[in-house]
N, C-alpha and C positions, 0 to 999 in steps of 0.2 A: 910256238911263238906267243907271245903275250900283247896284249893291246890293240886285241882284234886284227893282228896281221897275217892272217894264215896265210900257207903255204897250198902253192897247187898242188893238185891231183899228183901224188905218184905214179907210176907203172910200176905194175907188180910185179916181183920174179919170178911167180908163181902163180895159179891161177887159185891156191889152197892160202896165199896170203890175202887176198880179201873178203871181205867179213859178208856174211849171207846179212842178205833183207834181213828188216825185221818181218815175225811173223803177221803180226796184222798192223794192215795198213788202211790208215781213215783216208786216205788221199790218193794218191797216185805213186807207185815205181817209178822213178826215173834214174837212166845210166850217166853218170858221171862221165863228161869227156876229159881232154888233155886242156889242161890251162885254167879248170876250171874250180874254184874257190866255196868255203862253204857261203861265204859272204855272196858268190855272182849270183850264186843257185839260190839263194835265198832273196835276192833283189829279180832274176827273172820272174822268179814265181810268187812276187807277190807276198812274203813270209820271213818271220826274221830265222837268224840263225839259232837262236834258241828256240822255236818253232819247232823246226827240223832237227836239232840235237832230240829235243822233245822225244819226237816221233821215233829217232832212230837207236834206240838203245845199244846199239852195236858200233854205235860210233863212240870208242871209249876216249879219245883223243881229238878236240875239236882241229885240231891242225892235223890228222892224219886222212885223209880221205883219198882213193886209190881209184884208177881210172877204169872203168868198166863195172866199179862196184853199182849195188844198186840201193838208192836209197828214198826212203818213205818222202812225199813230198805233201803235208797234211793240209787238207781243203780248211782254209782258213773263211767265214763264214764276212761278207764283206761288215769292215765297222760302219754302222750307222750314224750320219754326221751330227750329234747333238740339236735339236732346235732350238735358239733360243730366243722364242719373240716378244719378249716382253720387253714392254716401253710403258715410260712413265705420262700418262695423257694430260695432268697438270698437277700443280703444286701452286696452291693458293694459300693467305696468308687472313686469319679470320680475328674478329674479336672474342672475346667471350663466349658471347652468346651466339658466336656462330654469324655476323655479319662482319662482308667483306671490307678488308682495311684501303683508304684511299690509296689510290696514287697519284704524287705530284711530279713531273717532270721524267717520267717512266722510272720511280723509285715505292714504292711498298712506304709508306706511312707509318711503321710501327709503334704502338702502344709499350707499358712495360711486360702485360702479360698479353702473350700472341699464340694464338690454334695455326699451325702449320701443316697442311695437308696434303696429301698427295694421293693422287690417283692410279692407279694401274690398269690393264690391258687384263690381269690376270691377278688372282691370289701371290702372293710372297710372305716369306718366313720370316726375312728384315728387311728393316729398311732405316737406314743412317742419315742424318741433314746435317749438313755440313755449311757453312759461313766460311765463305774466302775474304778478308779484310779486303778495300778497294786500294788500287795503288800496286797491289802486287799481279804479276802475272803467273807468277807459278804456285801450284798446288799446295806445296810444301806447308804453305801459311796458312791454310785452311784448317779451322779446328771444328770440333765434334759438339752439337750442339743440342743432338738428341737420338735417342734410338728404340724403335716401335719393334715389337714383335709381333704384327696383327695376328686376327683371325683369319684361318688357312681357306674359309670360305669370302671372303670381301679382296677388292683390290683394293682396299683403302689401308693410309699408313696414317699418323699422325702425331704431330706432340705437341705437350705447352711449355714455350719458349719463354722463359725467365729476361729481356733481351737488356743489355746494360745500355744505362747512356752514354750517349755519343757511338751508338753501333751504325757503320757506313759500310757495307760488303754486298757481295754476292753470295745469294744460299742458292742451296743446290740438294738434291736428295740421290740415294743411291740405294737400290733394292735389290735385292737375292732373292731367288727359290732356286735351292741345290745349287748347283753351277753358274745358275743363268743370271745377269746383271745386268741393272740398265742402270744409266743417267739421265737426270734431266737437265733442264735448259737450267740457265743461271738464273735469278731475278735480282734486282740491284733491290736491296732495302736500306734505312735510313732509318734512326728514331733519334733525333735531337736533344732531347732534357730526357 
């Protein structure tokens, strides 16, 4: 059958119609009962049905499997859950020469040209800043506003922001190392002329 729908366990007519173990086995023998599926066998123990196809080369037909056979059941080694703690500890908004830009009315004060920086917890490969225009609430309207590839030793990311006038939004930054990603908090910014 197709589509992952096997069929149970037959009964053999014979005890020369089911197929021997394989010879070596990383795992464990076990006897296949009545009713029972390569899919149930491979959710008791933990292991997909490719796992066990895997292990049991004698299984030439994944929908044929016969009651009383015996087959490989391979010590699958548990997966370990990913860590990923990295957090972005701030994202601050500088002049030039590296002093902080005011804020009035909890908005970022923008210049034309602005040092945007962010901090990490840890080293990262990237790290994207992104401007959500204000007035929208979804993501979608956020566009790309710079993109750092620091050094694999610093948690710091940064770039200089060319900012237009009349810029009103929320920035916001987003960092990678391999898989792992964080966000940070919004900050509302503003630059007027």
């Amino acid at each position: 059958m197709a589509n992952n729908k096997f069929t149970r366990a037959k009964t053999p007519l014979t005890e020369d119609q089911i197929p021997r173990p394989p010879r070596k086995c990383d795992g464990k023998l076990y006897k296949v009962r009545p009713t029972e599926t390569l899919v149930s066998i491979a959710r008791k123990f933990g292991v997909t049905v490719e796992d066990i196809l895997a292990a049991n080369p004698q299984i030439v037909n994944r929908d044929i499997i016969f009651v009383g056979q015996l087959i490989c059941i391979p010590t699958r080694p548990p997966t370990p859950k990913p860590v990923c703690d990295l957090r972005v500890l701030t994202l601050s908004f500088l002049t030039e020469a590296g002093q902080p830009l005011p804020v009035v009315n909890g908005a970022v004060q923008l210049n034309a040209r602005v040092i945007v920086r962010a901090t990490f917890n840890r080293p990262v490969s990237r790290a994207f800043f992104f401007l959500e225009p204000t007035g929208t609430e979804t993501c979608e309207l956020a566009s790309l506003i710079g993109i750092d590839c620091p050094s694999a030793v610093t948690g710091v990311a940064e770039i200089l922001w060319q900012v237009p006038s009349g810029t009103l939004g929320r920035v916001f930054v987003v960092a990678c190392i391999n898989s792992c990603c964080a966000k940070s908090d919004e900050v509302l910014v503003v630059r007027n002329s």
